[in-house]
N, C-alpha and C positions, 0 to 999 in steps of 0.2 A: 325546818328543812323540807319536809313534807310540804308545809304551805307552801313555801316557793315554789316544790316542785310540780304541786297542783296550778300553782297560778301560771308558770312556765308553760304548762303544761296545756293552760285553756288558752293563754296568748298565742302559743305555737301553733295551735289548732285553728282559732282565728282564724291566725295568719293565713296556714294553709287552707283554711277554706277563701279565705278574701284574695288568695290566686289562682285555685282551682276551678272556682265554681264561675269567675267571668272565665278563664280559660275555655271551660267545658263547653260555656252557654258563647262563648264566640265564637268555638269551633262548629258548634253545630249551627250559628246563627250564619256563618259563613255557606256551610252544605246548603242550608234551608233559602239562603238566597240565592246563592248558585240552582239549585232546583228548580226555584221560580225563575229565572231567567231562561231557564235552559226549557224547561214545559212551553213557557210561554214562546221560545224560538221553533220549539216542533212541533207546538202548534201551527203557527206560522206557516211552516214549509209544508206540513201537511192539507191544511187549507190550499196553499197553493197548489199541491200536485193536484188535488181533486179536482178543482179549477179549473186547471190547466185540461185534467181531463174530461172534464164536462163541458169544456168550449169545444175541445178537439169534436165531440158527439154533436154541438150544435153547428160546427164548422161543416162535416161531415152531412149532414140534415141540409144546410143551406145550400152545398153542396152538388145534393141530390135533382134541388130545383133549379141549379143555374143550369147544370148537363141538360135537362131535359130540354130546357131551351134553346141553348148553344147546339145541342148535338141534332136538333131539328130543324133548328134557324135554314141551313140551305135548301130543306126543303119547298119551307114556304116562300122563299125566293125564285127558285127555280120552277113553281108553281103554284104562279101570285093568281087565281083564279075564286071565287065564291067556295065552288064544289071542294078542292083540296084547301084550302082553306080551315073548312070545316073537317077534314077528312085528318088535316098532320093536329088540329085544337083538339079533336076527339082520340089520337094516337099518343099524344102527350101526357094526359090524364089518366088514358088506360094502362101505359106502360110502367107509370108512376104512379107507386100506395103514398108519397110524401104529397104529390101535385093533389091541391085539394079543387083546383079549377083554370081552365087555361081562357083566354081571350085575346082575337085576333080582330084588331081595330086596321081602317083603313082611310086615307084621307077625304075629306068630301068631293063626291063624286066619279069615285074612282071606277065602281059597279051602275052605272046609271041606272040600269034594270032593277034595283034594289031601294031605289031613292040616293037623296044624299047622304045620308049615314049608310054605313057599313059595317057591320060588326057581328063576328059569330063566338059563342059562350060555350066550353064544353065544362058541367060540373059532375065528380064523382056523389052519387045519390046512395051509393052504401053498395049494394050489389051490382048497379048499371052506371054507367056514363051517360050522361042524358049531353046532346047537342042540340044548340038552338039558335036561328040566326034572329039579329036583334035590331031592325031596318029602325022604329025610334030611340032606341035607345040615345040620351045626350052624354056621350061619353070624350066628347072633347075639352071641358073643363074636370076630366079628372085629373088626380093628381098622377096617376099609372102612366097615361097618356100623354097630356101636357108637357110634365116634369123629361122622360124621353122623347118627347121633338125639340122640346128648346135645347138639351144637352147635344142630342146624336146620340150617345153611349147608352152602353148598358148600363142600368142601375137598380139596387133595392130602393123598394121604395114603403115609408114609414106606415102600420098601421090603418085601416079603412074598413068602412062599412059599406057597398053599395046599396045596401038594402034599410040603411038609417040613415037618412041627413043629420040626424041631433048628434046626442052624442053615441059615442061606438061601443055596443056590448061586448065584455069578454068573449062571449058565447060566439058572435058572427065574426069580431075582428081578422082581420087578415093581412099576408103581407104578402107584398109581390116581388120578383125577378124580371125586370123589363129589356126588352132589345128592339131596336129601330130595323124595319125590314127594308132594305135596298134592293128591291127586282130587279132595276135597270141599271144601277152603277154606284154614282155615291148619294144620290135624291131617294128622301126617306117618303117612303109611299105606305106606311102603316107602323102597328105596334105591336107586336105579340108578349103577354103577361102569364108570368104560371106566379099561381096563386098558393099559399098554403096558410093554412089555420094557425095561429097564434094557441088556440085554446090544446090545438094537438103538444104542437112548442112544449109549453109549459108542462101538461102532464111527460112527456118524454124528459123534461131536464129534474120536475120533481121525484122523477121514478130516480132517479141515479142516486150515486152512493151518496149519501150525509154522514161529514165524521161525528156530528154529535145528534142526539136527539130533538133538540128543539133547535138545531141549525137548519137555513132555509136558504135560496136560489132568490137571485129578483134583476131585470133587464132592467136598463135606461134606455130610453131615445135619445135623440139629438139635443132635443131640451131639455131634456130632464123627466120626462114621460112617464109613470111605468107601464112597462112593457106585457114585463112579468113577475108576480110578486103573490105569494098568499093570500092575504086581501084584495078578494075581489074589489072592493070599494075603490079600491085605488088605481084601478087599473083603467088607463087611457080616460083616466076623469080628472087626476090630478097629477102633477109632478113632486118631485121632492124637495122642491122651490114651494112650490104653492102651500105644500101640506103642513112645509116645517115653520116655525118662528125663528128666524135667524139671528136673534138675539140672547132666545133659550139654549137653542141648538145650532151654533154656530158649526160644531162638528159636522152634522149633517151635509150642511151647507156647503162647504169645504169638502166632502166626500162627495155632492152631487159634479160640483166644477171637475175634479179631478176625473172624474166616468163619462165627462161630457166631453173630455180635450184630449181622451182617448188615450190615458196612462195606465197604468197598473202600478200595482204594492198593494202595502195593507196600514191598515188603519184603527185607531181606538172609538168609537162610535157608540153617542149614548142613544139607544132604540127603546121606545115605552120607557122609558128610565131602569132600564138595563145596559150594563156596559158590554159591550161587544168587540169580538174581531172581524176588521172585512178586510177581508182579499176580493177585490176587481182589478181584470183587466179588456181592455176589447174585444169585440168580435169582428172577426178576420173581414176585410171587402165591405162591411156597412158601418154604417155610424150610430150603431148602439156599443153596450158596453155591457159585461154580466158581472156582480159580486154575489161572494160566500158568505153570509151573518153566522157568524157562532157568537152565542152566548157567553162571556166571562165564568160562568156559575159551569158550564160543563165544562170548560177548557182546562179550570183552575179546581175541578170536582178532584179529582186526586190527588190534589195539593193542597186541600183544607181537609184531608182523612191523612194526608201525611201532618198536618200541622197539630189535631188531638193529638196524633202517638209521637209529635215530638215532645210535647207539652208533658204528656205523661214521663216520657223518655229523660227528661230535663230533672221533674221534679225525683223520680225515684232515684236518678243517678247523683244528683245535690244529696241526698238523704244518706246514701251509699258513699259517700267522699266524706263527708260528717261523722259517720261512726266509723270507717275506716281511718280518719285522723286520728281521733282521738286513740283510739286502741294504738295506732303507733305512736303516737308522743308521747303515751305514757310508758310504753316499751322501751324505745328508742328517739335516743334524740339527733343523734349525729346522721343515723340513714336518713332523717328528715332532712335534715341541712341541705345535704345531697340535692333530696330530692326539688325541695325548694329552690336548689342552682337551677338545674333544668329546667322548670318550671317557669323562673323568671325570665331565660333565654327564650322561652316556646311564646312569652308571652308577650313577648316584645319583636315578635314580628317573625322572629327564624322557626318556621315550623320545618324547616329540612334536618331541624338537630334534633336527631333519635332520646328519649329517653334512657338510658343503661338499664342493662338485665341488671336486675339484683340478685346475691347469691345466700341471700339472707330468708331465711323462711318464717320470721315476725311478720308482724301487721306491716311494720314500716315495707320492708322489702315486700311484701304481697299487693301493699299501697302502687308501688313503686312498677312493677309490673304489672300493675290493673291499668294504670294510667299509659304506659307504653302501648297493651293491646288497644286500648281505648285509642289513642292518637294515629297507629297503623291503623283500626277500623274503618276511621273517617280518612284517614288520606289513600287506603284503597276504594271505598266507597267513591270518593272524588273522581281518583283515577280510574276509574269504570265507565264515570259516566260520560268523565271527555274524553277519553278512547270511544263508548259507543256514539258521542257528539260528533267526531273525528270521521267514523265509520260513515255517519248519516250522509258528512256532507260530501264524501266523496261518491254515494251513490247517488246525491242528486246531481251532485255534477257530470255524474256520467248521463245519466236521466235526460238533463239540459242538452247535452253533446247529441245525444241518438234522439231526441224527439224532432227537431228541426229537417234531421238527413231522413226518418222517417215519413214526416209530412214529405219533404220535398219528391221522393222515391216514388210514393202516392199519389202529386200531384201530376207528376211527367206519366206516371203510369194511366190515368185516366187522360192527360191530355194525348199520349203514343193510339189509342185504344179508337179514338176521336177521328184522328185523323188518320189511321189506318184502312177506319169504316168509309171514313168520305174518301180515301185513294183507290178505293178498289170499288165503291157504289158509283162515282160519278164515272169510270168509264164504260160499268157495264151499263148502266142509264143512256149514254151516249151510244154501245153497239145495240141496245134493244130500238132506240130512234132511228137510226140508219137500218137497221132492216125495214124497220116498217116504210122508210122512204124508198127503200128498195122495191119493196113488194107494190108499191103504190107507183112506183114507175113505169114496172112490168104491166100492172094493171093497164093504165094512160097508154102505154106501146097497142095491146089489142085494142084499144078503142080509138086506134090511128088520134089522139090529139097530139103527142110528143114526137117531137123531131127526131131522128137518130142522133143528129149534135148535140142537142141539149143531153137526147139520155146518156151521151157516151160522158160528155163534163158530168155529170149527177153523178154517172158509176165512179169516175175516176177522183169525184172529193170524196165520194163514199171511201173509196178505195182508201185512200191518204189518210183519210182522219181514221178508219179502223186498224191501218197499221201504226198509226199515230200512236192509239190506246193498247195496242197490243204492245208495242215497244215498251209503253210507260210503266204494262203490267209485267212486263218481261223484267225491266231495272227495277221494277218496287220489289218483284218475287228474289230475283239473285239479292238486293240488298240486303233483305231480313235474313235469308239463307246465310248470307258471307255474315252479318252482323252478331248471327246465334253461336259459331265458331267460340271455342273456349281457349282461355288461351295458350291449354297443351298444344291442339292443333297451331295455333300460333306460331308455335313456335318451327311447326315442322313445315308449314306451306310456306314460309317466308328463305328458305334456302334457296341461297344466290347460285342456281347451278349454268344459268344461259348465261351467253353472249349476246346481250341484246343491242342490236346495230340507233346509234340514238338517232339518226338524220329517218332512217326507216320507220322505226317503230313510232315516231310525229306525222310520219306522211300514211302512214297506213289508219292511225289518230283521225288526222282529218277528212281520209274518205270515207271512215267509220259513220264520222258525226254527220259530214253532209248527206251521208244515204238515210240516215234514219233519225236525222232531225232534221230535217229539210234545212240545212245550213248552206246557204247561196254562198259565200264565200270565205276563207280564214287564209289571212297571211303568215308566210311559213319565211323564216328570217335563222340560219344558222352560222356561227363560226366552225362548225369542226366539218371534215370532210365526211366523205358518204361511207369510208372503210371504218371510221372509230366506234367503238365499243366498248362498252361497259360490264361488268360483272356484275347481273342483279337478275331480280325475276320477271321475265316476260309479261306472264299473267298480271298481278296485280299492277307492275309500272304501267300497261297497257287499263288495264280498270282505269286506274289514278287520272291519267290523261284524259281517257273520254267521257270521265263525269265533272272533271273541271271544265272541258272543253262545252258539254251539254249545261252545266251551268250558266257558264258565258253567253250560250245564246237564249237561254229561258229568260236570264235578267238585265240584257243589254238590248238596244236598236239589230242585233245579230247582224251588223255591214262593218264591224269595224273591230273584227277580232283577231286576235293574233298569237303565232305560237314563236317564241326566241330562245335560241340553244343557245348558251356561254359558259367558258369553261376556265375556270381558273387551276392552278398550283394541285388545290386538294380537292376538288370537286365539279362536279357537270349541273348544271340548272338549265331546268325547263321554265320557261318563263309563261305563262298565259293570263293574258290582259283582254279590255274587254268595255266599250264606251256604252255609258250608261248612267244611269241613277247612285252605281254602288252599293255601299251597305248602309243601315241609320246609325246614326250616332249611336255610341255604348252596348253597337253590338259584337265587336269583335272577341269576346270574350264567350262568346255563345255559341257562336258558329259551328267550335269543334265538339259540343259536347251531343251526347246521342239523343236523337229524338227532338231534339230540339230547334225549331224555324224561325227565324224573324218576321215571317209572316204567316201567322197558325191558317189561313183560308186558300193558299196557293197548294199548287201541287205537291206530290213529295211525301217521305217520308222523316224525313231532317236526322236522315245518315249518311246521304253522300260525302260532305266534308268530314264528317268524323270515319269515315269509312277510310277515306281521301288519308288521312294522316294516320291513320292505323297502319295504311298497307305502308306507308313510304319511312314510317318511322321504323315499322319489323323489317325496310330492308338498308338499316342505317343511315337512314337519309332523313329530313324533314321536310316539311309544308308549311310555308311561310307564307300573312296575308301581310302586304305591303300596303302599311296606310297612309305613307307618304303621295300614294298614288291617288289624285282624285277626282279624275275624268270617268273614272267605273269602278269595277275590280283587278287588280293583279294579283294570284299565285303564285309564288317559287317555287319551284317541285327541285330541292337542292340532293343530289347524289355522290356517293363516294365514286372519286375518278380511279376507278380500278378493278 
């Protein structure tokens, strides 16, 4: 009996080891791959944030050199001359620690005193800006140059040496921000180039954060270039075509194409015969591309120091299920049975069926709730860590949401900033020239050469265009004022307490505009009689009107504008239209938003229409552009009739 119950006894033990022990080793082979899945996805996302924020820094850097161009461009326009020339090349540089040199090319012959070339060079030398004009230089087969006359636009432009025809050291490489200068209209009469250092580039994006230690940064060009990369060797001498064997490294290969057609994601990529992660994606406005290399060996370094202490974990716990059998089989047989039911239900897929408490205090029932905390352990463990997976991704998604509105917030903010400078520099430019033509009149009067007619026409354009500018400063000054308004105030200046007469307050409109926009003529076309009135606010309905109407004549023939009252059932409309060019395609969506111009070099601050629909929507009303209309622009200024 004995025998039997020894042989029962090692059979049962078996048994329960030949269900336990795959049990145990599945449940944790399960964690252990869920682990690496989940490592390797926050790796992933992590690579990308960094990424993401290391381009924002190079975005920000490239940035730096377009403003300086752009936001000096009308100078050198305005003052296409040798002397300033040199004067906005050498203002460029100084103003700008990113501008590592500016140059200002001009077509042949354009300075004849100079020869036929043209060109003056401002470079940053460390402590001084050194400026130098450069009458041989052959700067019409560059590519800075060339590349912006045949286009017209602005562009970056890839990589150069001036100072190497071979091939291009890290050390001098450079890259530029080019713009085509128009003095006289839309005929390109030069070039101007701000320059900046690649070798700077580089040390500013290797200073940034790296999530692992042997992880590294590296640029593609349009080919496949490198740009920027650790290895000097490689840089602007070979591509990642030329270097790789597409045969060996077909990955590569496949990784170069994807950074070249300006994608992003990530990818498994074998570097020196290391396996790796890259996340690339573009850089904003040019046609390079930046990845993040991490190493496999750091990504997955916490997960081969988790894979010892599971290995340990496996075998001590195998070991600890084996003499825990056995001690209950020979105790008990029937709490085995039991437990061997559960067992086989856990193992056959239903891990939601809890083990039972045992209330038995044997090996069997000790067995029995070891194995219970055990299965809790792992499936809280689980549940940790797709709740903290859960967590991640909803902070990248919010991540994803606010990065975009934050660029955008930045980018209107420096473009607001832009042309705030050019609205209020170009007129006081214009009153400093008109005195001086003044003072030079007066001069010409005592020296009996100027006629009385001629001076009295001189004083009275003088006259015109400084009230011209004074007007323009007067609507930019009240715009920003009304536009800083928050919207408690809002809420309080938009009470509808007048009676505003609508045939009046159009006619009072149009003598507004003709006195101080010199508007020769506006057709005034009503249905309602000259007694009806509405309930609204004087002031701003009055604003609304004579910044629509001042629109109308800035961007029409101004002979062919027109103001129409019609009034239906539930409402009053002002109508104003306006023969012209119109607006361009896919801009209607723009119009209303602040700061915002269809044309960023025209006057203005690009808040009157947003201004326009602020005030008429706080007084229940709306502002409607009507693009059925397409001989110019139409307005509806639509009002509650009552």
């Amino acid at each position: 009996m004995d025998k039997v119950r020894r042989t029962l006894s090692k059979r049962l033990s078996r048994t329960i080891l030949i269900l336990a022990i795959p049990l145990f080793v599945l449940s944790l082979g399960v964690f252990y791959q869920n682990a690496n899945r989940l490592l390797h996805k926050e790796a992933i996302e992590r690579s990308h944030a960094i990424l993401s924020t290391t381009t924002q820094l190079v975005d920000n850097y490239l940035n730096s050199i377009e403003t300086a161009a752009k936001s000096n461009l009308w100078m050198l326009e305005e003052n296409f001359n040798p002397d300033s020339l040199a004067a906005v090349s050498h203002r460029i540089v100084s103003l700008n620690k990113s501008a590592l040199s500016c140059s200002v090319a001009a077509e042949p012959n354009t300075f004849p005193l100079f020869g036929e070339n043209f060109s003056v060079y401002s470079v940053n030398d460390g402590d001084t800006v050194r400026t130098e004009f450069e009458p041989e230089f052959e700067y019409f087969e560059k590519n800075w140059y060339k590349t912006t006359m045949q286009t017209g636009k602005a562009c970056w432009i890839d990589p150069f040496s001036d100072f190497n025809a071979g091939v291009i050291n890290h050390h001098d490489a450079v890259g530029s921000f080019c713009m085509p200068i128009r003095p006289h209209g839309s005929k390109i009469e030069g070039v101007v180039s701000v320059d900046f250092s690649f070798q700077k580039l580089r040390e500013t994006i290797f200073a940034t954060n790296h999530p692992y230690p042997s992880s590294y940064y590296m640029i593609l060009g349009p080919a496949g270039g490198y740009l920027v990369h650790p290895n000097n060797n490689l840089l602007f001498k070979k591509t990642i075509f030329t270097a790789t064997d597409s045969v060996e490294h077909p990955d590569i290969i496949a990784l170069g194409h994807e950074m070249i057609a300006h994608k992003q994601g990530t990818m498994h990529v074998t570097f020196d015969d290391e396996l790796c992660h890259v996340t690339y994606m573009p850089i904003t406005d040019t046609s390079w591309s930046i990845a993040l290399v991490c190493h496999d060996d750091d990504v997955l370094a916490d997960y081969r120091n988790l894979t010892i202490i599971l290995i340990i974990f496996v075998i001590i716990g195998i070991l600890i299920i084996a003499w825990i059998t056995k001690k209950v089989v020979q105790r008990n047989i029937h709490p085995l049975n039991k437990l061997m039911e559960s067992t086989k239900i856990i193992s056959e897929g239903n891990y939601s069926t809890v083990i039972p408490v045992s209330e038995h205090n044997d090996v069997v029932g000790k067995l029995q709730n070891a194995f219970r905390k055990m299965q809790l352990a792992i499936m809280a463990n689980l549940s940790e860590i797709l709740l903290a997976k859960y967590d991640l991704d909803e902070e990248n998604k919010k991540m994803e949401q606010v990065l975009p509105q934050a660029q955008e917030a930045s980018k209107r903010r420096q473009l607001f900033i832009q042309n705030i400078s050019r609205q209020f520099t170009t007129p006081l430019n214009i009153i400093e020239g008109l005195t001086r033509v003044l003072v030079n009149n007066i001069a010409e009067k005592h020296k009996g050469k100027a006629t009385k007619m001629q001076q009295n026409k001189d004083l009275n354009e003088i006259n015109a265009t400084l009230k011209h500018q004074s007007n323009q400063l007067l609507r930019n000054t009240l715009m920003l004022f009304d536009s800083s308004d928050t919207e408690v105030a809002n809420t309080a200046r938009y009470e509808k307490t007048d009676d505003v007469l609508c045939n009046k307050l159009a006619l009072d409109c149009i003598h507004y505009a003709q006195k101080h926009f010199s508007i020769e003529d506006i057709r005034f076309e009503t249905e309602l009689p000259d007694d009806f009135s509405i309930r609204s606010n004087q002031l701003y309905l009055m604003r609304t009107v004579r910044e629509l109407l001042f629109n109308a004549a800035k961007f029409s023939d101004g002979q062919h504008i027109s103001i129409r009252i019609k009034k239906t059932d539930a409402t009053v409309r002002l109508i104003i239209e306006d023969v012209g060019p119109g607006l361009p395609n896919n801009s209607e969506e723009l119009i209303f938003v602040p700061f915002t111009k269809v044309d960023d070099l025209s006057e203005g601050l690009g808040l009157g229409l947003p201004l326009c629909k602020r005030h008429v929507t706080g007084l229940g009303g709306n502002l409607i552009y009507d693009e059925s209309y397409q001989q110019g622009c139409r307005f509806i200024v639509e009002l509650p009739n009552g």
